[in-house]
C-alpha positions, -999 to +999 in steps of 0.1 A: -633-198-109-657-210-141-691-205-127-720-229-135-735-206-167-699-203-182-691-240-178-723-246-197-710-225-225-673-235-223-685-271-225-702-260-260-668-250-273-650-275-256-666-305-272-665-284-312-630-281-302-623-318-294-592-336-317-606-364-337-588-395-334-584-424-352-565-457-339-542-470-367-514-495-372-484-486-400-493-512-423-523-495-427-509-462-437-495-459-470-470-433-476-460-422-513-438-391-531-469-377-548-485-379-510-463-363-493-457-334-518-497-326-519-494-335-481-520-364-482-515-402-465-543-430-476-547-453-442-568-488-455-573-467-492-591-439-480-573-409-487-570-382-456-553-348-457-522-337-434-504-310-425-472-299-438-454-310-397-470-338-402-442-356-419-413-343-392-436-358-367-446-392-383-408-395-388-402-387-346-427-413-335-412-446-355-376-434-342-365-417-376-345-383-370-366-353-377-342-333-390-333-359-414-369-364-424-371-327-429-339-321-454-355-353-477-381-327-481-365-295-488-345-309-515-374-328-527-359-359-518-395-375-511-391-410-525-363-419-501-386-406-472-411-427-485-388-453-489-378-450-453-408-452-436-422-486-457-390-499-442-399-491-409-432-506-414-421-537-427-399-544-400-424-530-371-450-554-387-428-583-381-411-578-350-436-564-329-474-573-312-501-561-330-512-535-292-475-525-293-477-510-335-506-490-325-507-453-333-532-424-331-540-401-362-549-368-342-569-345-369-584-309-363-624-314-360-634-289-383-614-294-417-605-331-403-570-321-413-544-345-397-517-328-378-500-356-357-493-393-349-488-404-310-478-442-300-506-460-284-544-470-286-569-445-279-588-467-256-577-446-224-588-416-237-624-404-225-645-387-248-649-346-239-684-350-236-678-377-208-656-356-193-679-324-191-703-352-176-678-360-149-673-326-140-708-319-139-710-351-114-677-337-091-696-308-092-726-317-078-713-341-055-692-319-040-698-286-031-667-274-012-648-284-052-645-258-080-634-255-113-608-236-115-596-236-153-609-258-181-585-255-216-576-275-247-555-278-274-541-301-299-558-330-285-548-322-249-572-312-225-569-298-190-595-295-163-585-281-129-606-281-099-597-270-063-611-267-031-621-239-016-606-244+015-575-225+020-546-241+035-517-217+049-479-226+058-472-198+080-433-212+082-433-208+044-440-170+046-473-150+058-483-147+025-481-182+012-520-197+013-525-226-010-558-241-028-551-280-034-569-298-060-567-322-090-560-321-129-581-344-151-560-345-182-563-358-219-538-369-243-549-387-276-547-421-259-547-415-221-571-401-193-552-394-162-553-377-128-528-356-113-524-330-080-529-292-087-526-263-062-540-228-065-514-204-051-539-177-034-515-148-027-512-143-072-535-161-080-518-188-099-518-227-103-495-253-107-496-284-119-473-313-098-467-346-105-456-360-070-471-400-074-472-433-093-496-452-099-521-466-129-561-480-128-561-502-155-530-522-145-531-521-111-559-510-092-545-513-058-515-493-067-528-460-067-509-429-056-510-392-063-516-393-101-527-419-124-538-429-161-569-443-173-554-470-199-588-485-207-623-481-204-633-512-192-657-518-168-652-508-132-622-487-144-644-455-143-653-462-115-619-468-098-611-435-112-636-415-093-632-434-065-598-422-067-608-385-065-629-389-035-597-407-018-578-380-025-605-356-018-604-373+016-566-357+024-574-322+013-553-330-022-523-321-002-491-339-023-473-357+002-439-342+012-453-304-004-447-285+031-408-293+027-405-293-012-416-258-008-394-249+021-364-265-001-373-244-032-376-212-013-341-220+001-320-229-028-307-203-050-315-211-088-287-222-115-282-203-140-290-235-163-322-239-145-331-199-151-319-200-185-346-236-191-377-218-175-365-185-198-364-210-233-395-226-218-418-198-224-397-181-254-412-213-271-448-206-266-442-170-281-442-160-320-411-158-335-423-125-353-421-111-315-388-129-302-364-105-299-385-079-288-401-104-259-372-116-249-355-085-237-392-078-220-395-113-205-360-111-187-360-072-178-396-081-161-396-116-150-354-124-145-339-097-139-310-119-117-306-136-156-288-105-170-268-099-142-255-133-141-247-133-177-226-098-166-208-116-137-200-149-158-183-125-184-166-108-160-149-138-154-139-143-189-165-172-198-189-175-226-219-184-223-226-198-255-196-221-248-206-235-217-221-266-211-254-280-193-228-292-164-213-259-160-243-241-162-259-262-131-232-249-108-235-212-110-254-199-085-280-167-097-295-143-074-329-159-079-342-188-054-360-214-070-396-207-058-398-172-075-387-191-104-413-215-107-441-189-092-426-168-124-436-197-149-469-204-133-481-170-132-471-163-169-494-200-169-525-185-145-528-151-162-532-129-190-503-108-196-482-084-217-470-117-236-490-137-262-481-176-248-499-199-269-503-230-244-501-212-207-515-246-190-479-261-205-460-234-181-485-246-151-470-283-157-438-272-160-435-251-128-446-284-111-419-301-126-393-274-114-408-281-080-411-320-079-373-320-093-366-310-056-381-339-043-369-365-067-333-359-086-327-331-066-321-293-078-289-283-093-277-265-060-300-281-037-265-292-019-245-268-028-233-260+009-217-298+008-190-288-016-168-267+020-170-303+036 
């Protein structure tokens, strides 16, 4: 848990660290050869720097093929990327609302370098200094509520808090004692809410959407998580009142009790292993891939290797197999231990140098909410004898 003095001095960092962010429309930016080769953009004539990915990702966001936009610039084929994107301009500018052409230019603080686009105002999005001010507030208010991790990067903040009540689910297991709390989140255009739980017994969280819901649209229909679209007035407010309702029910996600029951009791696939396995090979440096790899499976999937053994034993390749096939063989690993495996490697510091941990904690939730909403790949496998 951050204490008081170390939230005072994360809070420094926190708010040095803040993206900058600018709301823009395409017919503002202006995209040439000579810009994109000294890696520069001029948005209403002013000229602002970007990083070399910028282009792959400007190129994602209006719907053009990355890969595409990426071979234009290896063979220095810049003009016809250029080229592109005014056309996609022109036509965005005609055929669509001036709210639904707007974009945010997310730029590092410190050297105001640009390093992505995202669709959408920035009206949503609460300031980090407002949202230090709210914690200090939740804080205060509430003294059974602590903060249990603050990070962010790239424009995307996390602050999770918990209460310090333990909740136990002695049919789970002796050893399974949950903290239930809350994430406030930050994208470049969107504050939101969602449901966070503190696993006690290794001390890890997790990070579960299990609700719909949004303030600014619809302030009635409020569920487990939420965004804040807009700042207008009384929307703030709606959004704390929003913690305090969920405070209320111990921040218990509806339907968690059997979700985890169900994940403790289905074995999982060996596409679903192999997903949480690429999962966190993606946060690692490729410098240290192949050495990692064998670590991370020896030490965290150990049922991966030996179902890779038993698949060739039966004369299949795995590099030939589809996502279908992949969902219907069984490992010897259940679910849970899966997901506890990505949220750990997400909670703690280990032998492995992941560059966004709080990304495993939201991902681990989504393993677990998949067995409450589409279901896990062999959630019902004991149907297929009837």
């Amino acid at each position: 848990m951050i204490s008081s003095t170390e939230f005072t001095e994360l809070r420094k960092e926190l708010v040095r660290r803040d993206a900058v962010t600018k709301t823009v429309t395409l017919s503002q930016l202006d995209i040439t050869p000579d810009g994109i080769k000294g890696d520069y953009l001029k948005v209403q004539g002013h000229v602002v720097s970007v990083n070399r990915g910028f282009w792959s990702k400007l190129a994602k966001t209006v719907n053009v093929n990355s890969a595409l936009a990426t071979s234009f610039m290896k063979n220095d084929d810049e003009a016809l990327y250029a080229m592109l994107i005014k056309a996609i301009k022109e036509y965005k500018t005609v055929r669509t609302s001036k709210s639904q052409e707007e974009y945010q230019l997310v730029a590092d603080p410190e050297t105001r370098t640009v390093y992505n686009i995202v669709k959408g105002g920035g009206n949503g999005r609460l300031s980090m200094e407002t949202i230090c001010d709210i914690t200090d507030n939740i804080l205060n208010d509430n003294p059974l509520i602590s903060l249990e991790s603050a990070s962010s990067l790239g424009g995307v903040t996390q602050f999770n808090f918990v209460n310090d009540n333990a909740i136990a689910f002695p049919d789970a297991g002796p050893d399974e004692e949950f903290k239930f709390g809350f994430t406030i989140n930050t994208t470049p255009t969107t504050t939101g809410i969602e449901l966070y739980n503190h696993r006690l017994v290794c001390t890890n969280g997790m990070r579960v959407n299990m609700g719909k819901g949004t303030i600014a649209r619809n302030v009635g229909n409020v569920s487990e998580n939420f965004n804040l679209r807009s700042l207008k007035p009384g929307n703030i407010e709606q959004f704390m009142n929003n913690v305090k309702s969920l405070n209320a029910q111990g921040f218990i996600p509806t339907g968690f009790k059997e979700t985890l029951l169900r994940t403790q009791n289905t074995k999982a696939s060996f596409g679903e292993l192999e997903s949480a396995i690429a999962l966190i090979m993606n946060e690692l440096p490729d410098n240290e891939n192949a050495k990692d790899y064998k670590k991370l499976v020896s030490s965290y999937f150990p049922a991966y290797g030996m179902t890779v053994d038993r698949i060739r034993r039966n004369g299949l390749d795995i590099y030939e197999m589809n996502d279908r096939q992949k969902s219907n063989i069984r490992t010897g690993m259940s679910v849970w231990n899966v997901i506890n495996n990505l949220t750990f490697l997400g909670s703690n510091k280990s032998e492995f140098n992941i560059s966004d941990r709080e990304g495993l904690k939201s991902q681990g939730g989504r393993l677990f909410n998949k067995a409450m909403t589409t279901g896990l790949d062999l959630q019902y496998a004991d149907l297929q004898s009837i």
